[in-house]
N, C-alpha and C positions, 0 to 999 in steps of 0.2 A: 090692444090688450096690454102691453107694455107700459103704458102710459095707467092705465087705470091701474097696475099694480103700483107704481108709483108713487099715486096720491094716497093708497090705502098705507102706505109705508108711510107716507107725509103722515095722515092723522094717526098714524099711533104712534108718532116720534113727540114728546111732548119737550116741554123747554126745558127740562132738566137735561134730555136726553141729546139737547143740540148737535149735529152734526151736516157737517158740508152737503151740502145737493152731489156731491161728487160721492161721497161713502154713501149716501142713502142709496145714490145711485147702482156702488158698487155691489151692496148688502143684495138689492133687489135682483140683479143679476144673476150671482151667485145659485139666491134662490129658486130662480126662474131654472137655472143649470143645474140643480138639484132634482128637480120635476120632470126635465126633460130628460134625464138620465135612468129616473123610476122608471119614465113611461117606454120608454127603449127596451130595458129589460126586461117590462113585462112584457114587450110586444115581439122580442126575442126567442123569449119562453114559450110561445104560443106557436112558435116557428110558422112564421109568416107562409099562407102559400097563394093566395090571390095575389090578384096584378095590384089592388085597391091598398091590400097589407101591406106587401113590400114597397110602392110608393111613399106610403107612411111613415112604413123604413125609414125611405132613404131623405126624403121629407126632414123627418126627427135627426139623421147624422147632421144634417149640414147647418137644421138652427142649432144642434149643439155648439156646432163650428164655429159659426159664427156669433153665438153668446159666447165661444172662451174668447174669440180675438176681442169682442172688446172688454172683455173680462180684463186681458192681458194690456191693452190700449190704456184702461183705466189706469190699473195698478203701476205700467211705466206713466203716465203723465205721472201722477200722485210722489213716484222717486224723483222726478226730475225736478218737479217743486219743492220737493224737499233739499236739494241737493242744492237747486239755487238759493234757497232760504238761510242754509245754512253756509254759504260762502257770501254772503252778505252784513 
């Protein structure tokens, strides 16, 4: 699914709107941790009581977890290059 959100972010980037496969990348992320954060809370609000809901749960905590790390992965490569770029 990752990937298909990707390409739909590719065709609506047009060439005025040029950016790095790394920011388009980082944009979609983001997004992706916008949605998965919706859907938490509303799955919160409904106070989980099956075994199926709370797996869901815990399911949804950890790909949040794991979209912020490479959230965070993204945004430190992005300073480093910059940081080399500019002592060059």
């Amino acid at each position: 699914m990752g990937m298909w959100a990707l390409f739909l972010v590719l065709a609506l980037v047009g060439p005025a709107q040029a950016q790095s496969m790394t920011e388009i990348f980082l944009e979609s992320e983001r997004a992706r941790l916008v949605t998965l954060r919706q859907e938490l809370t509303a799955l919160v609000k409904q106070e989980p009581q099956s075994d199926e809901e709370l797996t869901r749960l815990i399911r949804l905590r950890l790909e949040i977890r794991r979209v912020e790390g490479r959230i965070k992965a993204i945004e430190q490569g992005i300073k480093e290059r910059e940081q080399e770029q500019q002592q060059q």
